[in-house]
SENUSE-140504 format. One record per residue (C-alpha): residue in one letter; chain; z, x, y. Coordinates in Angstrom, 3 decimals. Example, Ala and Ser with C-alpha at 12.3 -4.5 7.8 and 13.67 -1.06 7.14 Angstrom:
<residuo: a&cadena: A&zz: 7.800&xx: 12.300&yy: -4.500> $
<residuo: s&cadena: A&zz: 7.140&xx: 13.670&yy: -1.060> $
END
This chain:
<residuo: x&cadena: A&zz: -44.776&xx: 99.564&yy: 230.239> $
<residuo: x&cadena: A&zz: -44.770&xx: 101.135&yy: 233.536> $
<residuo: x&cadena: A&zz: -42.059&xx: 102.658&yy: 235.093> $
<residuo: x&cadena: A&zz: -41.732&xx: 100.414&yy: 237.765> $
<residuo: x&cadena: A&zz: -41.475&xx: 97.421&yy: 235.873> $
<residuo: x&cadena: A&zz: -38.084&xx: 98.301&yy: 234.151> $
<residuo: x&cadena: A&zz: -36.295&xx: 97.241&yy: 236.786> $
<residuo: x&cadena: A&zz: -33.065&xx: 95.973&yy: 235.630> $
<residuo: x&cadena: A&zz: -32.699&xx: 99.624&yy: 233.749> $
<residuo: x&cadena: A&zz: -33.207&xx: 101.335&yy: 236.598> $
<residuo: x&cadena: A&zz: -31.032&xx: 99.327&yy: 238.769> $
<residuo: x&cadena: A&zz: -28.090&xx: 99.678&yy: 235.857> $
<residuo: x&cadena: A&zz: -28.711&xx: 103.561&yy: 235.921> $
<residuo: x&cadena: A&zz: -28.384&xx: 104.289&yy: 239.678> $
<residuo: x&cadena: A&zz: -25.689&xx: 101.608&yy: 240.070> $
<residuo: x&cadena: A&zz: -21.749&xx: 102.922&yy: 240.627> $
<residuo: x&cadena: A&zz: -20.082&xx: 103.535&yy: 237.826> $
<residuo: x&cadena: A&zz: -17.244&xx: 101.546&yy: 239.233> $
<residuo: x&cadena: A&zz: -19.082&xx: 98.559&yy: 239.913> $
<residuo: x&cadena: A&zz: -20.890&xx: 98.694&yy: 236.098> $
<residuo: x&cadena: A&zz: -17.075&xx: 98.821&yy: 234.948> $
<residuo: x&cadena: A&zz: -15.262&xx: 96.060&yy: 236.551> $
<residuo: x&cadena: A&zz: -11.665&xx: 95.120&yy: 235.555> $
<residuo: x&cadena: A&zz: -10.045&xx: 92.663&yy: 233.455> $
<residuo: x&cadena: A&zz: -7.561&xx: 89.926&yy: 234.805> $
<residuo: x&cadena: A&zz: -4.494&xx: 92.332&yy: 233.146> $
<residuo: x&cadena: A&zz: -6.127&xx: 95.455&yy: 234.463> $
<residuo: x&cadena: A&zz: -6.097&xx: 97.209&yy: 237.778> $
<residuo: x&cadena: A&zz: -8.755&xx: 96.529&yy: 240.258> $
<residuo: x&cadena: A&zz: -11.176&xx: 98.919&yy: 240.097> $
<residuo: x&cadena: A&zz: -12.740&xx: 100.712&yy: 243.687> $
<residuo: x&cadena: A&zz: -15.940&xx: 99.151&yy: 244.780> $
<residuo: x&cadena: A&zz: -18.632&xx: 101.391&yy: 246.274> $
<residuo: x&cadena: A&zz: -21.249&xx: 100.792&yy: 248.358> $
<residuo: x&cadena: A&zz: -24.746&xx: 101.022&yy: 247.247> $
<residuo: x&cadena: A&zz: -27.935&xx: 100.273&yy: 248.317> $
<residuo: x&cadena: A&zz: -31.001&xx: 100.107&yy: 245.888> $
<residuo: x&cadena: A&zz: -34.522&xx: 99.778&yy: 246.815> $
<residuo: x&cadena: A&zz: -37.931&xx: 98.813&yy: 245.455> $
<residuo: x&cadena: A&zz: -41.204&xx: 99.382&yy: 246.029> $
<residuo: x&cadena: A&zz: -43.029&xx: 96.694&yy: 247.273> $
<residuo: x&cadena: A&zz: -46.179&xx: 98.354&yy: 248.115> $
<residuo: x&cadena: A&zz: -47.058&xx: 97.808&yy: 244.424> $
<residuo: x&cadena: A&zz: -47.012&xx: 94.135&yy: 244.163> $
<residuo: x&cadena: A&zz: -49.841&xx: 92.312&yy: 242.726> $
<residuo: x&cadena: A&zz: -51.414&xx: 89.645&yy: 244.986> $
<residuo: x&cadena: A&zz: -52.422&xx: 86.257&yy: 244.018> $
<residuo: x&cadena: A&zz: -55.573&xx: 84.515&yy: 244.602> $
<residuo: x&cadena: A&zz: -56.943&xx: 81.148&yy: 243.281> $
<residuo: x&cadena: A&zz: -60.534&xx: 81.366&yy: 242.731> $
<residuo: x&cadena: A&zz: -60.925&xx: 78.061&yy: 240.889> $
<residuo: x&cadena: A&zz: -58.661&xx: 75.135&yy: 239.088> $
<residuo: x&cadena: A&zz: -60.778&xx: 72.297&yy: 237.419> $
<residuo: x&cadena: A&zz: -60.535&xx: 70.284&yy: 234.669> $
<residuo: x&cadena: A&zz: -63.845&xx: 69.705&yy: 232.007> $
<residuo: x&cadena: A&zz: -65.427&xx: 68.396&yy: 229.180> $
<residuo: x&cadena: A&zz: -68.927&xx: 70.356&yy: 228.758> $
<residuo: x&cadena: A&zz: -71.293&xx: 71.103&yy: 226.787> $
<residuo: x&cadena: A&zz: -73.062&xx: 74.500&yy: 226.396> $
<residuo: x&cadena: A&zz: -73.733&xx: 77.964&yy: 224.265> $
<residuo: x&cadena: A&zz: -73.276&xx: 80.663&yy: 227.176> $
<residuo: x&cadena: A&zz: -72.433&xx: 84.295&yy: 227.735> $
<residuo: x&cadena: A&zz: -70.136&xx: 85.311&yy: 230.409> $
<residuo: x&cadena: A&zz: -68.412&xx: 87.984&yy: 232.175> $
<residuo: x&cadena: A&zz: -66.421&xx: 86.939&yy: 234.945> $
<residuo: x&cadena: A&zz: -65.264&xx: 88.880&yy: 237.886> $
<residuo: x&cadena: A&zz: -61.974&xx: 87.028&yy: 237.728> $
<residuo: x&cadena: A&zz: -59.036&xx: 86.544&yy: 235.044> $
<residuo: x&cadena: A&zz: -59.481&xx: 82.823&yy: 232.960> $
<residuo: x&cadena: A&zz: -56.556&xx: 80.768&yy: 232.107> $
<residuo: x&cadena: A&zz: -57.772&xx: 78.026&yy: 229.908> $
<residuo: x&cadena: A&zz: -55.515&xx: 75.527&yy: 228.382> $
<residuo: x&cadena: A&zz: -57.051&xx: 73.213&yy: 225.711> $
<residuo: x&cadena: A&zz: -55.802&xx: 69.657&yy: 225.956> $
<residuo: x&cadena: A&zz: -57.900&xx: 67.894&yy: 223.445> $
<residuo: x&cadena: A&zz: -60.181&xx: 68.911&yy: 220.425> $
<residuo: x&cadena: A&zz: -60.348&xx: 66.962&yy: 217.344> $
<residuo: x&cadena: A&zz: -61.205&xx: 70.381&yy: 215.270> $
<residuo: x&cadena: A&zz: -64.544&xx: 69.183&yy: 213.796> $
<residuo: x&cadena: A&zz: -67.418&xx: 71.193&yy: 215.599> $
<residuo: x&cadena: A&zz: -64.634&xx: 72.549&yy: 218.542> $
<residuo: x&cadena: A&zz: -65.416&xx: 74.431&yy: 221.133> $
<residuo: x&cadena: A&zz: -65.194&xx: 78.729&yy: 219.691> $
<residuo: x&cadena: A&zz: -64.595&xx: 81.718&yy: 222.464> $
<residuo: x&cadena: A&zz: -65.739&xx: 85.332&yy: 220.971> $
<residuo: x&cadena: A&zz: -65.041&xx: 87.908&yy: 222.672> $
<residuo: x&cadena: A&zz: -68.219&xx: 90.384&yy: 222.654> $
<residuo: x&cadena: A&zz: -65.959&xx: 93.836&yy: 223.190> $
<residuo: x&cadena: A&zz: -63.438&xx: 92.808&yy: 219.671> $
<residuo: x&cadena: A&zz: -65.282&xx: 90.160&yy: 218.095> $
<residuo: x&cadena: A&zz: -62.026&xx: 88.427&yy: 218.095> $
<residuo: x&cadena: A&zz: -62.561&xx: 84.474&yy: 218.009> $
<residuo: x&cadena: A&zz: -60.500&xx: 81.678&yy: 219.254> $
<residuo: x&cadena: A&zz: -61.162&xx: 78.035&yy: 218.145> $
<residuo: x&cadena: A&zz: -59.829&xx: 75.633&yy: 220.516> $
<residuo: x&cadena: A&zz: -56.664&xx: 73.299&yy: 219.319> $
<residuo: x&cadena: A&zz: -54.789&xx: 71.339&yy: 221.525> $
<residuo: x&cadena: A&zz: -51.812&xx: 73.045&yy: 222.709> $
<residuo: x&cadena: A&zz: -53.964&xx: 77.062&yy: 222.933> $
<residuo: x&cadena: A&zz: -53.743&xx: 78.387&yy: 225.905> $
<residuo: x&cadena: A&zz: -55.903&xx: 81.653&yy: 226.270> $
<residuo: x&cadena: A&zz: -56.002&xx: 84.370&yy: 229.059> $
<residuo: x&cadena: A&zz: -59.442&xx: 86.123&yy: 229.202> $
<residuo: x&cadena: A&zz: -58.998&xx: 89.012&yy: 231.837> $
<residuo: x&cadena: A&zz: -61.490&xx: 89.930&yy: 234.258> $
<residuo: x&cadena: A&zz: -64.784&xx: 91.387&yy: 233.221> $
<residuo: x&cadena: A&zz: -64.131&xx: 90.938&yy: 230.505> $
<residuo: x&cadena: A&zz: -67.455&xx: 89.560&yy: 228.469> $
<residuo: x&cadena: A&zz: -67.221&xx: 86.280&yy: 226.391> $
<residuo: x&cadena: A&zz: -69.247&xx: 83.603&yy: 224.819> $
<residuo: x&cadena: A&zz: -68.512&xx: 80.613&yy: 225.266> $
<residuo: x&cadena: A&zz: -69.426&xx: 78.035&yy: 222.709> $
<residuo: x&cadena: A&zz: -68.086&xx: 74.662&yy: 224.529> $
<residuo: x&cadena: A&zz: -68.696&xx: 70.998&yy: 222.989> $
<residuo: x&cadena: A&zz: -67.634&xx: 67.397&yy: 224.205> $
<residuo: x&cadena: A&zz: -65.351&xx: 67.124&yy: 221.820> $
<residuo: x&cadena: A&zz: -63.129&xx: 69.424&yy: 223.542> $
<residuo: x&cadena: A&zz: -61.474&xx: 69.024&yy: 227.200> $
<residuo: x&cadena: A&zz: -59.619&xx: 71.858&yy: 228.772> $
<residuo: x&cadena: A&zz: -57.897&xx: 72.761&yy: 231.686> $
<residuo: x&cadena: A&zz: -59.164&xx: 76.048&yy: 233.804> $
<residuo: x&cadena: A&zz: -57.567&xx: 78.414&yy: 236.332> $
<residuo: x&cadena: A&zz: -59.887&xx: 81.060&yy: 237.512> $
<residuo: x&cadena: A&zz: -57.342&xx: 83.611&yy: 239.664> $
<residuo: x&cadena: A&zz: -57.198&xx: 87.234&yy: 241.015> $
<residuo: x&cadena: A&zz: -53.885&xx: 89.291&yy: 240.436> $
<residuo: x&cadena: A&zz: -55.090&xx: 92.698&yy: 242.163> $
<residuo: x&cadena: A&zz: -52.804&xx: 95.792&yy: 243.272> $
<residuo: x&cadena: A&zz: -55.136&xx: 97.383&yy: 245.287> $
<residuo: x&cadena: A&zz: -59.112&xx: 95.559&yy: 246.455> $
<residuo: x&cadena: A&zz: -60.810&xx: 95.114&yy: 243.346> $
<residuo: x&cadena: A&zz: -58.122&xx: 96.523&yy: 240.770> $
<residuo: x&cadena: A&zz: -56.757&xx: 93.843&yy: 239.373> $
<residuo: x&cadena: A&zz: -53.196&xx: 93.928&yy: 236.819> $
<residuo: x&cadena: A&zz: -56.207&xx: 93.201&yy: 233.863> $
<residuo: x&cadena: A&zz: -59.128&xx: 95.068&yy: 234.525> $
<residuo: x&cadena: A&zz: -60.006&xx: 97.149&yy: 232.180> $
<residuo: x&cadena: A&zz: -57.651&xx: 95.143&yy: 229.300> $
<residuo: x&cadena: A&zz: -60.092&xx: 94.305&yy: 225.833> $
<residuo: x&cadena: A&zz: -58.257&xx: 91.553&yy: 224.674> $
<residuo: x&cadena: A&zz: -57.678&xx: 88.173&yy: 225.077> $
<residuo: x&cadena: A&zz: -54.100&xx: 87.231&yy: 225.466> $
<residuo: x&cadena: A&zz: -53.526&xx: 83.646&yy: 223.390> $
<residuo: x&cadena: A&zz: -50.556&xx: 81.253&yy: 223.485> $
<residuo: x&cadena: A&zz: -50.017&xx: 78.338&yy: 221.627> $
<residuo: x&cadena: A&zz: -47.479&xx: 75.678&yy: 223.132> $
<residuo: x&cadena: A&zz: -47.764&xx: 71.935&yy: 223.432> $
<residuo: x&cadena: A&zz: -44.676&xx: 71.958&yy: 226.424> $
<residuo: x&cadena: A&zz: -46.896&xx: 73.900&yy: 228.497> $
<residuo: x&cadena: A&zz: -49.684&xx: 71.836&yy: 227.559> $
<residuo: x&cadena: A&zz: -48.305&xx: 68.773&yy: 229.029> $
<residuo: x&cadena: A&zz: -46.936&xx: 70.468&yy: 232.190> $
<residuo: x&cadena: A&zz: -50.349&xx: 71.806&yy: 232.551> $
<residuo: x&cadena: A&zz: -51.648&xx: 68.126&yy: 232.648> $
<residuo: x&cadena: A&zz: -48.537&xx: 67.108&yy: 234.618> $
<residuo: x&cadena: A&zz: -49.651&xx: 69.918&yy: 237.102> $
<residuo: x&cadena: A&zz: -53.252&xx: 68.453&yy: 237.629> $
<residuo: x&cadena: A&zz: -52.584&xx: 64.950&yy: 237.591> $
<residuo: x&cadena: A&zz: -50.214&xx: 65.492&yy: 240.461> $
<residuo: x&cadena: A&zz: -51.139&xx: 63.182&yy: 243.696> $
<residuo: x&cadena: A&zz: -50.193&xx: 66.549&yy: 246.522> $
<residuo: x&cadena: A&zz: -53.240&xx: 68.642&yy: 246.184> $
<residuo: x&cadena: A&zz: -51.212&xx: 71.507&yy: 248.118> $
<residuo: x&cadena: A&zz: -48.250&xx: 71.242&yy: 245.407> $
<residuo: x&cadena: A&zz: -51.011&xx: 71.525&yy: 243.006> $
<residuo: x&cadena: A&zz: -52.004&xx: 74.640&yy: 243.810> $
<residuo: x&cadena: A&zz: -48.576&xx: 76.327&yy: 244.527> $
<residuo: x&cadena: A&zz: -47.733&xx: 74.575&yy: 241.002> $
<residuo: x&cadena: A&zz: -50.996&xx: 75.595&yy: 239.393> $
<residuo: x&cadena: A&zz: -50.467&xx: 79.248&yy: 240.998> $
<residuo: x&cadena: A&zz: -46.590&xx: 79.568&yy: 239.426> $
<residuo: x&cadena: A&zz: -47.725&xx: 78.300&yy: 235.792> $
<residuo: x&cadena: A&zz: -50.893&xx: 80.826&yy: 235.648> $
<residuo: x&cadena: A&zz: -48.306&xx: 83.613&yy: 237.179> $
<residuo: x&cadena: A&zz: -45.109&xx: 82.711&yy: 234.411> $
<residuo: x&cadena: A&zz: -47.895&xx: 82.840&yy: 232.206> $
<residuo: x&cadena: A&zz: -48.854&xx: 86.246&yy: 232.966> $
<residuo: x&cadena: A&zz: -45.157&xx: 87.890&yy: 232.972> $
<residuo: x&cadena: A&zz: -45.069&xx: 86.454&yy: 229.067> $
<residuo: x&cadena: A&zz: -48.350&xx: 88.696&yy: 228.543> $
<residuo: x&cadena: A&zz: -48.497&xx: 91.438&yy: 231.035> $
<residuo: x&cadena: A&zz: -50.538&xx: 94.469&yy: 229.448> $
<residuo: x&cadena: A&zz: -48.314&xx: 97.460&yy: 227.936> $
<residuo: x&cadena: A&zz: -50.696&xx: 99.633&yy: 229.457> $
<residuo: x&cadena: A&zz: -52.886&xx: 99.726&yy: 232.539> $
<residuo: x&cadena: A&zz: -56.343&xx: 100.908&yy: 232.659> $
<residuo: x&cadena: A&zz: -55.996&xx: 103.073&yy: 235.425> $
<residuo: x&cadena: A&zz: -53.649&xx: 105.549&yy: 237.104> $
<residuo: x&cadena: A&zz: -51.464&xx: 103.202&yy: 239.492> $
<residuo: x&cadena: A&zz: -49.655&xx: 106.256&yy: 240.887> $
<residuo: x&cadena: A&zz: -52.573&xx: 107.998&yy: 241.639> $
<residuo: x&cadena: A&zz: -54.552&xx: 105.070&yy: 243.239> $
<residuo: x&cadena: A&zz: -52.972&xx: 104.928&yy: 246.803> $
<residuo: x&cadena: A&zz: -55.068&xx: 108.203&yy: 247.307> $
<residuo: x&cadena: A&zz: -58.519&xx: 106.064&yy: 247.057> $
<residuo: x&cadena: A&zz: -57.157&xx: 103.246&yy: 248.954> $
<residuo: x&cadena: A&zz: -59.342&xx: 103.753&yy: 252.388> $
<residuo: x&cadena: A&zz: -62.082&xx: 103.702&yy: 249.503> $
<residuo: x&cadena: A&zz: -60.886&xx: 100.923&yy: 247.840> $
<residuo: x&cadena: A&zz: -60.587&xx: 98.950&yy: 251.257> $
<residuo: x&cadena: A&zz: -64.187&xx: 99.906&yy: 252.270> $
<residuo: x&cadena: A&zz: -65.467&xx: 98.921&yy: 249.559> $
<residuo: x&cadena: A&zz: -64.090&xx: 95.168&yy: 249.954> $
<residuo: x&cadena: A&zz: -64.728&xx: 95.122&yy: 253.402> $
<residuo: x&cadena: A&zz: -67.906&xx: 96.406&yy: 254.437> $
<residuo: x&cadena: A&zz: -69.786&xx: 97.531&yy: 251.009> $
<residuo: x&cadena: A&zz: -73.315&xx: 96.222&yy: 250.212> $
<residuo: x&cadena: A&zz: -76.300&xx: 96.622&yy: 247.705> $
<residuo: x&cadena: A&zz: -77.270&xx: 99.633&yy: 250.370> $
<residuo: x&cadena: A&zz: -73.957&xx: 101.671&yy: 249.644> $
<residuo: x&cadena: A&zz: -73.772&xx: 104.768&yy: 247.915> $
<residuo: x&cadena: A&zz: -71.524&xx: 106.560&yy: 245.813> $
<residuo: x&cadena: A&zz: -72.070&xx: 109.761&yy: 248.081> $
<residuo: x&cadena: A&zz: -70.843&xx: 107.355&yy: 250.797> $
<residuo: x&cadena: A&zz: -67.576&xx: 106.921&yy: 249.555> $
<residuo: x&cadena: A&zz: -67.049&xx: 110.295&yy: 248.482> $
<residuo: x&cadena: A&zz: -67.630&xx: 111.299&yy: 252.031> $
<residuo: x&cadena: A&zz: -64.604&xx: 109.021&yy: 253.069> $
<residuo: x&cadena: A&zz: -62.066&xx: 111.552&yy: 251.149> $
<residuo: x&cadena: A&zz: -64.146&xx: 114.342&yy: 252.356> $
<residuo: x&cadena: A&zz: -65.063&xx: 115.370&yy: 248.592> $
<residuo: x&cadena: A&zz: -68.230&xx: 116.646&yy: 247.430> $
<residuo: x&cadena: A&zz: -70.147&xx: 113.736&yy: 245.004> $
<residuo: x&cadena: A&zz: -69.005&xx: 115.527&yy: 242.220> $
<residuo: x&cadena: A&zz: -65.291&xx: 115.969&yy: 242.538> $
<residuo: x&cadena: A&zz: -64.909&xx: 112.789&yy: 243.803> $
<residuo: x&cadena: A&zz: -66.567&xx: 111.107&yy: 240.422> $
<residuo: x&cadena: A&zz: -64.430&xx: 113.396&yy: 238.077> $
<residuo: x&cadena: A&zz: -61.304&xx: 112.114&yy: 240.105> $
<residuo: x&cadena: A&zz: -62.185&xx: 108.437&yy: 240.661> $
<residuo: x&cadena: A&zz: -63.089&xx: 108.227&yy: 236.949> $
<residuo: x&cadena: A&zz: -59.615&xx: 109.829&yy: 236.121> $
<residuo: x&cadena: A&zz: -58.071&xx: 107.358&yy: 237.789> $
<residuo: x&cadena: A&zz: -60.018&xx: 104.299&yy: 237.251> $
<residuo: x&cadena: A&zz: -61.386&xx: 104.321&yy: 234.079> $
<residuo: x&cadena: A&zz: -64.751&xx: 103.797&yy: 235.385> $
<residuo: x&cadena: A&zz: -67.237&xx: 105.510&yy: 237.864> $
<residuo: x&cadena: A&zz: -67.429&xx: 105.014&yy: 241.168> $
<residuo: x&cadena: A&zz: -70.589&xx: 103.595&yy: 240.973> $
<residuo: x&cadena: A&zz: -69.465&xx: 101.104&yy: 238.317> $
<residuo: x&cadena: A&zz: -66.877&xx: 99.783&yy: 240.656> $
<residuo: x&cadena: A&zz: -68.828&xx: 99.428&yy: 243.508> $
<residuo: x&cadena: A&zz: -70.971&xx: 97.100&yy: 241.812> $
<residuo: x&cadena: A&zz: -68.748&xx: 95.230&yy: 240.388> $
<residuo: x&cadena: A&zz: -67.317&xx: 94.891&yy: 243.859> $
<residuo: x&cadena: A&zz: -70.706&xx: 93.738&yy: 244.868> $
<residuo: x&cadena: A&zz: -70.904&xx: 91.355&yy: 241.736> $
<residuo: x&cadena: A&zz: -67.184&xx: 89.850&yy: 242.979> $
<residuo: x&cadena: A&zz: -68.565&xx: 89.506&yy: 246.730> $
<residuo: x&cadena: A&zz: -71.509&xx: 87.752&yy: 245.295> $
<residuo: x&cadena: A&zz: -69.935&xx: 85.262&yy: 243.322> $
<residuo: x&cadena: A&zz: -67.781&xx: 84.017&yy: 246.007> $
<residuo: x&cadena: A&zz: -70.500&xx: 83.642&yy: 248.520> $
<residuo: x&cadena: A&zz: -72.501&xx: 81.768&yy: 245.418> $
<residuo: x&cadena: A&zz: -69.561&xx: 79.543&yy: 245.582> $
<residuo: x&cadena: A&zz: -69.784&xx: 78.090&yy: 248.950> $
<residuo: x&cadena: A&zz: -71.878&xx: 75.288&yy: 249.573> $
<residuo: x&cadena: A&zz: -73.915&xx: 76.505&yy: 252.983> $
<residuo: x&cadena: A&zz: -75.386&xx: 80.060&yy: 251.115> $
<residuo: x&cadena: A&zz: -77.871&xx: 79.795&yy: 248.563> $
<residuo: x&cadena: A&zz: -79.512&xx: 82.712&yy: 246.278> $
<residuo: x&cadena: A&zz: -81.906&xx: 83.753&yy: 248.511> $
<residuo: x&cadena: A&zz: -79.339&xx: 83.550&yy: 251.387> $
<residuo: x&cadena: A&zz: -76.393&xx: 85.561&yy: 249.455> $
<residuo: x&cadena: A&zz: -79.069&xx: 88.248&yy: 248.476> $
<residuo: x&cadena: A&zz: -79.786&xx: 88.818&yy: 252.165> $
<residuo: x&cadena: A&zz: -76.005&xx: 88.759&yy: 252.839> $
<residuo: x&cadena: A&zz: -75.873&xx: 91.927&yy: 250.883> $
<residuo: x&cadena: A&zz: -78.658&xx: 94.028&yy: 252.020> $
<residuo: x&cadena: A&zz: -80.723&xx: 93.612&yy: 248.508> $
<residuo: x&cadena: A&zz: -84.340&xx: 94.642&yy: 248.896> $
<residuo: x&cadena: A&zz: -84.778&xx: 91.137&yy: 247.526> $
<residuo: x&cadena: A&zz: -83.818&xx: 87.595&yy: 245.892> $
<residuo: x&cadena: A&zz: -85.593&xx: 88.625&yy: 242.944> $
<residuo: x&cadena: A&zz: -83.566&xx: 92.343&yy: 242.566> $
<residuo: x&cadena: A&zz: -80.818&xx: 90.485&yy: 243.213> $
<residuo: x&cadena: A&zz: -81.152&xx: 88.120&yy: 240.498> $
<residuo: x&cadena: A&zz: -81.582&xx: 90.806&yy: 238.094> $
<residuo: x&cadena: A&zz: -78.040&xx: 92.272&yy: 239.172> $
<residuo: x&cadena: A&zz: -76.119&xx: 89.306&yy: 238.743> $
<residuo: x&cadena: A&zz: -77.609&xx: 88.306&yy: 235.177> $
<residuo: x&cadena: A&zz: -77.180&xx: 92.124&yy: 233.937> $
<residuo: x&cadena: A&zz: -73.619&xx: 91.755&yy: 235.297> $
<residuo: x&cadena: A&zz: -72.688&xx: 88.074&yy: 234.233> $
<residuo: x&cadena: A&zz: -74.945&xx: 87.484&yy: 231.774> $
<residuo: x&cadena: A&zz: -75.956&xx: 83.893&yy: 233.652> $
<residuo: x&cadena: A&zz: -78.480&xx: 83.847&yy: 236.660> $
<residuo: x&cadena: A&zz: -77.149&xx: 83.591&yy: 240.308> $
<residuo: x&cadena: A&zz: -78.800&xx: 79.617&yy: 240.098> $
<residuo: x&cadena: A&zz: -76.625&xx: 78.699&yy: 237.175> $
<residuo: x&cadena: A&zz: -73.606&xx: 80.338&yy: 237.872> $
<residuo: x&cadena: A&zz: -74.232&xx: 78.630&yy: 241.531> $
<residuo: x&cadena: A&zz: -74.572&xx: 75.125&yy: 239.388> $
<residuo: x&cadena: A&zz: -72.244&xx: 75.578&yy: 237.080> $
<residuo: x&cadena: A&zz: -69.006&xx: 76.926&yy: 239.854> $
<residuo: x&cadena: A&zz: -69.595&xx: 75.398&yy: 242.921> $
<residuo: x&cadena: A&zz: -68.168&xx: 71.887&yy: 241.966> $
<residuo: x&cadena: A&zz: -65.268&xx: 73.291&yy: 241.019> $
<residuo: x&cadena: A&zz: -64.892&xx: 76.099&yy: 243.694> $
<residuo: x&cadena: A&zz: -64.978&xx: 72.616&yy: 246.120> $
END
């Protein structure tokens, strides 16, 4: 686990030793000193809601989504029930009322989803820095089995305050995450605040037309250092993370109702639709139309 993250260690370590001590009620009183401890807050992970539905559907599809997928399963009467594989493990998960499953970003799945089945679905972001989110880069999906949170998570969504709703649905995905945080990270965090005017760019003002030699130019690197020491850090190559980027920005503008696929491919500088399309199925596995169908309800 990160350094960071043991707080309450490192708090104990650097605190006075008189303080740590105390005194009993028979004892002297022991000196109090004065301390002050702090942490880094530049490092916090930042919430975003992408999505929060509730379904009962009915296809054989293969995904991978550019955010993390808390699914809760809230009925299934185990005949023919809806199956998620992961494609990286081959792991399986057959859904049971009561399994709630975390399937982080990028991550690619198939989804095998029947009527007989009805789930509950938070699609968030939990990112450090623009496009590194706490899960990229993790292989496995994190499962939970618990009928409580099962019934809070209906609680949640049956709730009449659509703005508690959120703030609810926002504090069970995030409670969910602290039980299952990854041991490891895929990437270097302390090394990553030296790509951050890359990372930023990238979110901000990348398109289809960006280069990798573009970004390397922002740290003043030659093409080739800079892909030995963004690959160090990130796991991946720069060019691998600025399309994903690309693949993220797409999805959301997929999302609202105004931009369609020829409109969204336009957006971001693609030569055209049909290049376009070709990017997002490579990426996603589904075509920017039936991701479009399939979201856009829900994103509303």
């Amino acid at each position: 686990m990160p350094e960071f993250l043991h707080l309450n260690s490192g708090i104990e370590n650097n605190m006075p030793k008189e303080i740590k001590t105390g005194h009993t009620d028979n004892g002297p009183e022991k000196k109090l000193t004065p301390f002050f401890i702090s942490v880094p807050v530049k490092r916090q992970a930042h919430f975003t809601m992408v999505a929060l539905f509730h379904e009962s559907v009915e296809f054989v599809r293969d995904y991978t989504l550019p955010f993390n997928l808390l699914s809760v399963c809230i009925r299934s009467d185990g005949k023919n029930a809806s199956v998620m594989r992961n494609l990286k493990t081959k792991e399986e998960y057959t859904s049971e009322p009561g399994l709630i499953t975390l399937c982080p970003c990028n991550l690619p799945q198939r989804y095998s989803h029947t009527l007989r089945d009805e789930h509950i679905a938070i699609h968030f972001k939990l990112e450090l820095f623009p496009g590194v989110d706490v899960y990229s880069g993790q292989q496995h999906v994190f499962p939970e089995r618990s009928l409580e949170m099962m019934h809070e998570a209906m609680a949640i969504f049956n709730s009449g305050d659509p703005v508690l709703q959120l703030s609810r649905s926002q504090e069970f995905a995030l409670r969910f995450c602290h039980r299952h945080w990854p041991e490891h990270y895929a990437f270097e965090i302390k090394e990553m605040q030296r790509f951050s005017d890359v990372l930023y760019f990238v979110r901000e003002q990348a398109d289809a037309s960006t280069t990798a030699a573009e970004l390397a130019s922002l740290m003043h690197l030659p093409e080739s250092a800079f892909f030995r020491e963004f690959r160090t850090v990130f796991n991946i190559s720069p060019k691998q993370f600025l399309q994903q980027e690309i693949f993220n920005k797409a999805a959301q503008l997929l999302l609202m109702p105004e931009m369609s696929v020829k409109l969204t491919a336009a957006r971001l500088n693609f030569s055209s639709e049909f290049y376009f399309s070709h990017f997002f199925k490579r990426l996603s596995g589904v075509s920017p139309k039936k991701y479009r169908e399939t979201h856009l309800f829900s994103a509303q």
